[in-house]
GUDREN-682545 format. One record per atom (N, C-alpha, C): residue number from 1; residue in three letters; chain; atom name; x, y, z. Coordinates in steps of 0.05 Angstrom, whole numbers, plus 32768, in hexadecimal, padded with zeros to 4 digits. Layout:
N
PT   num   residu   chaine   atome     px     py     pz
PT   NUM      ALA        A      CA      X      Y      Z
...
This chain:
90
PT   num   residu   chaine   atome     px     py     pz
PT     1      UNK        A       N   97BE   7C81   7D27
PT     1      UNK        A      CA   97A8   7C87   7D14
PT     1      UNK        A       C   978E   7C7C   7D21
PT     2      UNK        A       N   9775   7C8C   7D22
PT     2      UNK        A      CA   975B   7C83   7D26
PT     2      UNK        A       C   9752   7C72   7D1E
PT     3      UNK        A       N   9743   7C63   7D2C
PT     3      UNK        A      CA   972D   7C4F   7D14
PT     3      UNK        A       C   971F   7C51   7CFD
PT     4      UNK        A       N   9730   7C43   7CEB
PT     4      UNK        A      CA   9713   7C54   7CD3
PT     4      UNK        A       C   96FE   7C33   7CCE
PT     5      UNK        A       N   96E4   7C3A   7CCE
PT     5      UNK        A      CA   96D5   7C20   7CD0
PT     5      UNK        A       C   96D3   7C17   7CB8
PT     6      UNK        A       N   96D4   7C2E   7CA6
PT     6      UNK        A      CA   96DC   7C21   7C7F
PT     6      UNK        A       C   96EE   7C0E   7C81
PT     7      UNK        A       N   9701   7C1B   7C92
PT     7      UNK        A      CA   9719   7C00   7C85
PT     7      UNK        A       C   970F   7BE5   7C9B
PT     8      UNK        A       N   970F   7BEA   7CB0
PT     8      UNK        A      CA   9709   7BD0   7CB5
PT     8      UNK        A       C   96EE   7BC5   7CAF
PT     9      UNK        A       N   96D9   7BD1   7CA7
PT     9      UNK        A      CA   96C0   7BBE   7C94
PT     9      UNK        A       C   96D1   7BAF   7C78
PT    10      UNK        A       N   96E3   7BBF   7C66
PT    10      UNK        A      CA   96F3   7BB9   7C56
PT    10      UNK        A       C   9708   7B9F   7C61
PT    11      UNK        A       N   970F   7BA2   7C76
PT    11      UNK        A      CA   9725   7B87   7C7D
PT    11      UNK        A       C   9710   7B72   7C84
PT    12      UNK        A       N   9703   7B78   7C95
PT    12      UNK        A      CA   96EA   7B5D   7C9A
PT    12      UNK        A       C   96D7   7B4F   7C7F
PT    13      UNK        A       N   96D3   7B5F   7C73
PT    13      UNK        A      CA   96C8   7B54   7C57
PT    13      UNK        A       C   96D9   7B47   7C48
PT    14      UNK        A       N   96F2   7B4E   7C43
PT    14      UNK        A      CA   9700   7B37   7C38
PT    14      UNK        A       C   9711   7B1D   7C4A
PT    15      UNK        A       N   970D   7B22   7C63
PT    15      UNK        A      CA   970C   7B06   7C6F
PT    15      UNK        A       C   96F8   7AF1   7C76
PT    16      UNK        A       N   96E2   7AF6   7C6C
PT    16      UNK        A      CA   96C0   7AEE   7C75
PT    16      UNK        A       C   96BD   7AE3   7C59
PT    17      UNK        A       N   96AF   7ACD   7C5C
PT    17      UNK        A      CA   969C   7AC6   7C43
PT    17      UNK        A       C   9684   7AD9   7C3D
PT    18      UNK        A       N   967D   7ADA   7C28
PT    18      UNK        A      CA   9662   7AF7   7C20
PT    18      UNK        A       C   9672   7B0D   7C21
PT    19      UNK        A       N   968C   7B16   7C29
PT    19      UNK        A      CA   9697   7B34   7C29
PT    19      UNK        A       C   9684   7B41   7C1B
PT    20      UNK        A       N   9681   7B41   7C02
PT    20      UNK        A      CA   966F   7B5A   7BF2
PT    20      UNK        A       C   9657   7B59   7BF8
PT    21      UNK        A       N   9640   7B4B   7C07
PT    21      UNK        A      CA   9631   7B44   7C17
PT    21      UNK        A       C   962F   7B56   7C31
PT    22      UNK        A       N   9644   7B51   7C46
PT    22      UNK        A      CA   9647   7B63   7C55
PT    22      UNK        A       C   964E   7B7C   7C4F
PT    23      UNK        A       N   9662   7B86   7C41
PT    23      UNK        A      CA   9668   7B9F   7C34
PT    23      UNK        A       C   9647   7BB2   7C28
PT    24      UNK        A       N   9636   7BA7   7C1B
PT    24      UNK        A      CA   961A   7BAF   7C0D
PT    24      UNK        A       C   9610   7BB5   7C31
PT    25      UNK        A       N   960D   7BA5   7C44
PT    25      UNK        A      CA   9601   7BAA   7C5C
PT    25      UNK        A       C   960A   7BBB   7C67
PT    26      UNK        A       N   9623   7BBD   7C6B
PT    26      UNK        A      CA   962B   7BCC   7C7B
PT    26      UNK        A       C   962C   7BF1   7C6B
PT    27      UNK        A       N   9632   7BE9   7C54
PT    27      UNK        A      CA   9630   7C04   7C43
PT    27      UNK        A       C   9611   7C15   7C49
PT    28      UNK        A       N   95F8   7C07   7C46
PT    28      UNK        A      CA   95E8   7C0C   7C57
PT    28      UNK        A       C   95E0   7C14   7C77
PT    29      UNK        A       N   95F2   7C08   7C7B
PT    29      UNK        A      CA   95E7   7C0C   7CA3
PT    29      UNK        A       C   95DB   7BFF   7CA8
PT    30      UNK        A       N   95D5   7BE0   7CA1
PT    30      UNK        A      CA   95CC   7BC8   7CB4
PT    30      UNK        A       C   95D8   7BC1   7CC1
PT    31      UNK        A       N   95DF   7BCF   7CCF
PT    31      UNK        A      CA   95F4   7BC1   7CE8
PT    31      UNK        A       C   95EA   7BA4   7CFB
PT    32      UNK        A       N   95CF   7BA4   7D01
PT    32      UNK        A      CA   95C1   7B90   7D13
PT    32      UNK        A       C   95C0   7B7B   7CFE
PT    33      UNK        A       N   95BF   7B7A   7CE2
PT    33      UNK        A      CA   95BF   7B67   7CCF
PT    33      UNK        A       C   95D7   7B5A   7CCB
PT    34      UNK        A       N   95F5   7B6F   7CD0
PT    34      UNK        A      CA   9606   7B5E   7CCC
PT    34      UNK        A       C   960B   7B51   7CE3
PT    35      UNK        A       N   960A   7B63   7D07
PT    35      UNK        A      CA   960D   7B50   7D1B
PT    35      UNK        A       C   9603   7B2C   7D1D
PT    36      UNK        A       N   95E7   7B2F   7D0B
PT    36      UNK        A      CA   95DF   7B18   7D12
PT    36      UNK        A       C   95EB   7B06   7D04
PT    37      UNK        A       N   95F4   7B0D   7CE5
PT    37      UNK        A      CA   9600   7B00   7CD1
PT    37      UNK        A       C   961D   7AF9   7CD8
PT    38      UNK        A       N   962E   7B0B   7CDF
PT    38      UNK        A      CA   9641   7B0C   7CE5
PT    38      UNK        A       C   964F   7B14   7D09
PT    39      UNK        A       N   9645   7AFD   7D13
PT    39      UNK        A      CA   9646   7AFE   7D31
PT    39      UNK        A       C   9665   7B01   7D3B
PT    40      UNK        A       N   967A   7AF7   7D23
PT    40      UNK        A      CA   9695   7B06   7D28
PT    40      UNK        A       C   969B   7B17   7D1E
PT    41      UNK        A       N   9691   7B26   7D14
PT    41      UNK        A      CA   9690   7B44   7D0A
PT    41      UNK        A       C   96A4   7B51   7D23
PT    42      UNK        A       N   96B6   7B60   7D25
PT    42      UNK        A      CA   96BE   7B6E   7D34
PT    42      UNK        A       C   96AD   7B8D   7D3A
PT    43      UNK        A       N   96BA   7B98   7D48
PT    43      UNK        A      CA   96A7   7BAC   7D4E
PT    43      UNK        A       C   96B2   7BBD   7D43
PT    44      UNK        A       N   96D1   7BD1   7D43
PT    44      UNK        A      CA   96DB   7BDE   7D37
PT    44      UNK        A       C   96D0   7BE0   7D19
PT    45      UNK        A       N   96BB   7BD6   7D03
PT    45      UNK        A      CA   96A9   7BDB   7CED
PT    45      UNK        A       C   9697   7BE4   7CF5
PT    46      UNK        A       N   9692   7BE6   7D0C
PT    46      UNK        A      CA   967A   7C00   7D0F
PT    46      UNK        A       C   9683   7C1C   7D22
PT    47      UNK        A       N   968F   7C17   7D32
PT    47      UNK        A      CA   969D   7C33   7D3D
PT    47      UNK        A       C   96A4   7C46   7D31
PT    48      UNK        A       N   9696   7C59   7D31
PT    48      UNK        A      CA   9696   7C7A   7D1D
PT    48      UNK        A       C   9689   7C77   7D02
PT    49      UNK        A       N   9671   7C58   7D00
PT    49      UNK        A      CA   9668   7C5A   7CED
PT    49      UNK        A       C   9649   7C69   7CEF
PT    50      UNK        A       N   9647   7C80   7CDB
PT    50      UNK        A      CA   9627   7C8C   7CE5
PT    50      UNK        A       C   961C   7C7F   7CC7
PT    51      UNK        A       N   9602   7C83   7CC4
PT    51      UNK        A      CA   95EE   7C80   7CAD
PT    51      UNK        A       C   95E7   7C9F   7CAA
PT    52      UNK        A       N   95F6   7CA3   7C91
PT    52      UNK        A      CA   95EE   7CC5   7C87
PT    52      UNK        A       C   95D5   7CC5   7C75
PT    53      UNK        A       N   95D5   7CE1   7C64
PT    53      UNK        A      CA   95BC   7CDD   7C5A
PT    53      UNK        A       C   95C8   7CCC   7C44
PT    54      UNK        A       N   95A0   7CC8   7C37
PT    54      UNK        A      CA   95B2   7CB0   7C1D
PT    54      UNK        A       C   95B9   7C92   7C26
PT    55      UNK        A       N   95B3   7C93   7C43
PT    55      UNK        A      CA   95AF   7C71   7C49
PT    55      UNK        A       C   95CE   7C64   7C4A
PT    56      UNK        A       N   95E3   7C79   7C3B
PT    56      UNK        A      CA   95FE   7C71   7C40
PT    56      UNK        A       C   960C   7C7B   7C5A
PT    57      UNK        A       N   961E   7C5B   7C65
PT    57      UNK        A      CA   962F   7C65   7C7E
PT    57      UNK        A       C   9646   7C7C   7C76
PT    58      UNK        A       N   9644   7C88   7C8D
PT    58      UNK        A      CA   965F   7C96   7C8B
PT    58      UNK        A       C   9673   7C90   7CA8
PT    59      UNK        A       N   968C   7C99   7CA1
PT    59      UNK        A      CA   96A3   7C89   7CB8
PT    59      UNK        A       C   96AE   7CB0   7CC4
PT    60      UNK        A       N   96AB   7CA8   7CE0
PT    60      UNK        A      CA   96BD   7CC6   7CE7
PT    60      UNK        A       C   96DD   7CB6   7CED
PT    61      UNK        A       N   96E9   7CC4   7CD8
PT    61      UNK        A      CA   970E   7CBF   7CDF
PT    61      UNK        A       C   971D   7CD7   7CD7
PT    62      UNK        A       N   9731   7CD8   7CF3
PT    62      UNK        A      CA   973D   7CEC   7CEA
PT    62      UNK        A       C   9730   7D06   7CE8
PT    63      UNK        A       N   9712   7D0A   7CF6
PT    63      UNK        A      CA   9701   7D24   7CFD
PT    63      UNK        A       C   96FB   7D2A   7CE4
PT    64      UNK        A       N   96FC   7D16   7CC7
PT    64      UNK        A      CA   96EF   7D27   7CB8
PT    64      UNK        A       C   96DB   7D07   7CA5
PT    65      UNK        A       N   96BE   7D0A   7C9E
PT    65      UNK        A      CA   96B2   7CFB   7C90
PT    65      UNK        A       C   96BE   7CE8   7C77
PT    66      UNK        A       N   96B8   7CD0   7C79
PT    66      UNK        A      CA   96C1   7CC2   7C63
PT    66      UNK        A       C   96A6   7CB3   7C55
PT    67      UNK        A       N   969E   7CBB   7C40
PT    67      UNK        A      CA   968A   7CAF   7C31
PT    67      UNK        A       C   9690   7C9E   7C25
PT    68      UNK        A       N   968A   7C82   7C23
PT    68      UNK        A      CA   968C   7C75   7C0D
PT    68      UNK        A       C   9671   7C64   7BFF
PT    69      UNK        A       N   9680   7C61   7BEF
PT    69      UNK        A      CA   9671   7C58   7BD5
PT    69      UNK        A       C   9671   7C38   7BD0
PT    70      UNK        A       N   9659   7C26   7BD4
PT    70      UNK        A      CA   9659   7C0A   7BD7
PT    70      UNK        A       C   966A   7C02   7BB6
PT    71      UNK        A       N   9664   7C14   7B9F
PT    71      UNK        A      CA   9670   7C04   7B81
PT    71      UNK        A       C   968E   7C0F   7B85
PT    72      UNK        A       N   969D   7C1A   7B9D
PT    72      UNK        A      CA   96B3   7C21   7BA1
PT    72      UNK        A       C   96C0   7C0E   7BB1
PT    73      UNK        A       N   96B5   7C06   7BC1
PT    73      UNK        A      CA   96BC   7BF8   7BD9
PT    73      UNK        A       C   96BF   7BD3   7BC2
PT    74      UNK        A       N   96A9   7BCA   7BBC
PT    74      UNK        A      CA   96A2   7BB0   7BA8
PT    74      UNK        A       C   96BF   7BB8   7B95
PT    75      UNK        A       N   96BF   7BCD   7B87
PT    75      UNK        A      CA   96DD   7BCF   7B72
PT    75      UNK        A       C   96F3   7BC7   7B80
PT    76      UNK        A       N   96F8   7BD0   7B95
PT    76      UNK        A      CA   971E   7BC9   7BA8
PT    76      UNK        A       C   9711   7BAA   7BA9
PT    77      UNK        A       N   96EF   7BA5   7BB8
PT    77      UNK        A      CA   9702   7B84   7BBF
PT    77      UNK        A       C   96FD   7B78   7BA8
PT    78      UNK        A       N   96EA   7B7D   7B98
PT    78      UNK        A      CA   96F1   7B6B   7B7E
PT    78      UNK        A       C   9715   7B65   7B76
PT    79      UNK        A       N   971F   7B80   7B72
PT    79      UNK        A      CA   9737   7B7E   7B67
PT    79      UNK        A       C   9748   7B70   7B7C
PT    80      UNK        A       N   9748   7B75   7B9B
PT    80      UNK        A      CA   9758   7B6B   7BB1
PT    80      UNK        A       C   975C   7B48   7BA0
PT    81      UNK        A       N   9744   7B3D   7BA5
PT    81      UNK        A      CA   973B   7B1F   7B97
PT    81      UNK        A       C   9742   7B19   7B7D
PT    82      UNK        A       N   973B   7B34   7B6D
PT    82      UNK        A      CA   974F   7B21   7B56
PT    82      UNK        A       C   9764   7B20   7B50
PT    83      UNK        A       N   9783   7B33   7B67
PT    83      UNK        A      CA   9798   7B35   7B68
PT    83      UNK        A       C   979C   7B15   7B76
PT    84      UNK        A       N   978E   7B12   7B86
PT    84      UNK        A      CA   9794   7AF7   7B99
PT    84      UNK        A       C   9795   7AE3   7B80
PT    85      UNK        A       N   977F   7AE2   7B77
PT    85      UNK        A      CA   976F   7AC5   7B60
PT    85      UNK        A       C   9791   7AC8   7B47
PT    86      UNK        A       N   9799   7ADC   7B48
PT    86      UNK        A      CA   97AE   7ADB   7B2D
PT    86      UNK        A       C   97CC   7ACA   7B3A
PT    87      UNK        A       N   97C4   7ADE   7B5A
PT    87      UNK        A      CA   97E8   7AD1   7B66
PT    87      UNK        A       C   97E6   7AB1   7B68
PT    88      UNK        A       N   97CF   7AA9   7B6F
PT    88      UNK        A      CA   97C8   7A89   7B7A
PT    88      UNK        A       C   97C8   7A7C   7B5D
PT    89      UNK        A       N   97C5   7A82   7B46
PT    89      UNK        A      CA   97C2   7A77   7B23
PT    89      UNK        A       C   97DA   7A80   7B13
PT    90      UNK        A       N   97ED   7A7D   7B24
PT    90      UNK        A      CA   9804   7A8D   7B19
PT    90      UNK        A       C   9812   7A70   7AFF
């Protein structure tokens, strides 16, 4: 399977402090804002990522466009976190 840079912006955000921080940046296309912020940022989060119109990134995977949506992306990791916060308060 190709790289898709959604998912790995998505795996790096919830291993990083600020995830939804970086996720808002990167959903934009500050890329130079997160390098500086996030100097271990991997690179695979930006490979096949373009800035379409609308100021939102898009990911080429799989030869076909993937749009996403920053209150899409914030809903999984919210919920990722509060599956964690329930197993750890068990």
């Amino acid at each position: 399977m190709e790289n898709n840079c959604a998912v790995e912006a998505i795996k790096f955000a919830l291993e990083t402090d600020e995830g939804l921080q970086f996720l808002r940046l990167w959903t934009y296309g500050e890329f130079d804002d997160i390098r500086k912020e996030w100097p271990e940022c991997p690179e695979s989060v930006f490979v096949g990522a373009e800035v379409g119109k609308g100021g939102h990134v898009k990911c080429s995977a799989n030869l076909s466009d993937v749009s996403l949506s920053l209150d899409r992306i914030e809903a999984k990791v919210e919920n990722v976190i509060m599956n964690q916060y329930l197993l750890l308060n068990r």
